[in-house]
C-alpha positions in Angstrom: 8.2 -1.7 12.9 7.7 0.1 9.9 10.7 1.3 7.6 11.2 4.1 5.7 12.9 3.1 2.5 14.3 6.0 -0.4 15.4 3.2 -2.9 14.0 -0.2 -4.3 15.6 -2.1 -6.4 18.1 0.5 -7.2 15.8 3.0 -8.2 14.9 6.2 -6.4 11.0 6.4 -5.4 9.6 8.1 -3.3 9.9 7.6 0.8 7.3 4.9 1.6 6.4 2.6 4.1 6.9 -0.7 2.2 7.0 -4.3 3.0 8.7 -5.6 -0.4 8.6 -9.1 -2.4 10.8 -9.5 -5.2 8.8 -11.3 -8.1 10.7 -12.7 -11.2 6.9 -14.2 -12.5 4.8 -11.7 -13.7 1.8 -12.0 -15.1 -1.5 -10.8 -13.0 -5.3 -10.3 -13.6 -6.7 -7.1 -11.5 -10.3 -7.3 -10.5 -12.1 -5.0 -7.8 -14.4 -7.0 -4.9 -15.7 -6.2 -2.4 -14.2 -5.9 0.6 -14.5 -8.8 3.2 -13.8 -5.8 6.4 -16.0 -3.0 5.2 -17.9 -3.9 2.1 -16.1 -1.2 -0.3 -14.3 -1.8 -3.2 -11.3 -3.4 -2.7 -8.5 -4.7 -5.2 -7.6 -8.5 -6.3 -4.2 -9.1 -8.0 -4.4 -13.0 -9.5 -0.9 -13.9 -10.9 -2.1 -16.9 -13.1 1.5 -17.6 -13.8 1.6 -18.4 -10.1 -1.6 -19.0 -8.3 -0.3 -16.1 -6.1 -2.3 -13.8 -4.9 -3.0 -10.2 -2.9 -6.2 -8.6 -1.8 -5.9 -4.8 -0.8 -8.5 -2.3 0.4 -7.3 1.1 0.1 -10.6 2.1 2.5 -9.9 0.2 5.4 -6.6 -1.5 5.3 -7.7 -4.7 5.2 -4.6 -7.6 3.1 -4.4 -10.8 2.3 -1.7 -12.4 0.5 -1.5 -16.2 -0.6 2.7 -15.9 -1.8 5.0 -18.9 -2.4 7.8 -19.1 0.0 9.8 -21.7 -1.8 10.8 -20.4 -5.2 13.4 -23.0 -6.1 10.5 -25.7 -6.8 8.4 -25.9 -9.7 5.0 -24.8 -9.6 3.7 -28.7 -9.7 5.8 -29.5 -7.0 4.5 -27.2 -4.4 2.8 -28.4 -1.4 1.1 -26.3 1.5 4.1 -26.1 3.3 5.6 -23.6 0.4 2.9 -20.9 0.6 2.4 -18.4 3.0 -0.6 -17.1 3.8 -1.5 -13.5 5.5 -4.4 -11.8 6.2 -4.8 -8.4 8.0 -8.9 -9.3 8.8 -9.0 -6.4 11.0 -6.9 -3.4 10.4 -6.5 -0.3 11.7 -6.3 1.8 8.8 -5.1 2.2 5.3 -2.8 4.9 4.1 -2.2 7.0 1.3 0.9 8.8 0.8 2.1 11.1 -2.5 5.5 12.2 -2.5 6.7 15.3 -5.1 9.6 12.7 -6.2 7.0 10.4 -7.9 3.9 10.2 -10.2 2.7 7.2 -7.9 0.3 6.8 -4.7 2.1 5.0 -2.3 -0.8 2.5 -0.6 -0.7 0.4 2.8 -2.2 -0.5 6.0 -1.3 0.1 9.2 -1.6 -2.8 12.1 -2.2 -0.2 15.7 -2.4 2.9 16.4 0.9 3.3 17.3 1.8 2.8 13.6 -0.4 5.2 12.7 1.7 7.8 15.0 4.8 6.5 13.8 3.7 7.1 10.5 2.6 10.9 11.6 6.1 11.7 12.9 7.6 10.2 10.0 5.9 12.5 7.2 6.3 15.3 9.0 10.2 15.2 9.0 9.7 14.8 5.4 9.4 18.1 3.1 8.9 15.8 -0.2 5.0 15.0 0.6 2.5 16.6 -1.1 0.0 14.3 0.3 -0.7 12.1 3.1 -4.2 10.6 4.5 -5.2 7.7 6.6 -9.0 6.1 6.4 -10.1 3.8 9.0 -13.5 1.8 9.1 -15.0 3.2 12.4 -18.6 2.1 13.4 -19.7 0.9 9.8 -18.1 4.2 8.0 -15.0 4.9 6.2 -13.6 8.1 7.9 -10.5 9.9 6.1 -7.8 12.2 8.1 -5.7 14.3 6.1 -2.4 14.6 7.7 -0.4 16.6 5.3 -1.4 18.7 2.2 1.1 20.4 1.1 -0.9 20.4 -2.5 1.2 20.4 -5.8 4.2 22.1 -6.5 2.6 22.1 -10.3 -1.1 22.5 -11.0 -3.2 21.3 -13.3 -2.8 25.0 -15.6 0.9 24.9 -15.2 1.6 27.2 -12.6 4.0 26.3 -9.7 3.8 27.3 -6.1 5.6 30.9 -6.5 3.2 31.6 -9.7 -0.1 30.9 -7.2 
């Protein structure tokens, strides 16, 4: 089931779909691959500090996470049996969603279709999303539904919705 969270970490963000880890090693090299689902561009997040590491597409949906489970060893120390492994290989799409509240794009996948409607009927309770699209890889193509767009509240020039 997918939550709807209004705070992480103590801070206010924006309402997101989130599935959260709470890293105290930072440290990451960003590179952009190509996707093993659907060939686009996808992201890599190395944390050298770590060996851990997450693969998103923001196309298709497709994830893979290598994470350590068991934090209270030292890196050396690790075996197999401390990491977890996930990989979404075949999703059923990625979504996008842009809330008022924040300057970020929240970014995800989605497992079913019926996440996909829960995610409908949860943005559409919500009147703090400016934006919200899903993209699915359907028959070799990356097709992209817009469910809400609400466009800014500011543009670009400065002028807010009552100005327009």
């Amino acid at each position: 089931m997918l939550k709807l969270a209004s705070k992480v970490g103590g801070q206010k963000c924006s309402p997101i779909f989130i599935s959260h880890l709470k890293l105290k090693y930072m440290g990451s090299v960003i590179d952009y691959i190509e996707c093993p689902n659907c060939k686009t561009e996808a992201t890599s997040d190395f944390y050298y500090k770590t060996g851990e590491e997450y693969i998103n597409c923001g196309n298709c949906g497709y994830h893979y996470s290598a994470t350590i489970k068991n934090r209270n060893k030292k890196l050396n120390e690790l075996t197999d049996e401390d990491w977890e492994i996930r990989e979404l290989k075949h999703p059923y799409a990625a979504y996008r969603i842009k809330s008022y509240e924040s300057i970020a794009t929240e970014c995800g996948s989605l497992e079913s279709e019926e996440q996909l409607n829960e995610l409908k009927h949860e943005v559409s309770k919500l009147d703090t999303i400016e934006y919200c699209s899903v993209s699915r890889f359907v028959n070799g193509e990356i097709v992209v539904e817009e469910i809400i767009d609400n466009g800014p509240k500011t543009d670009s020039a400065g002028f807010t919705e009552q100005d327009r």
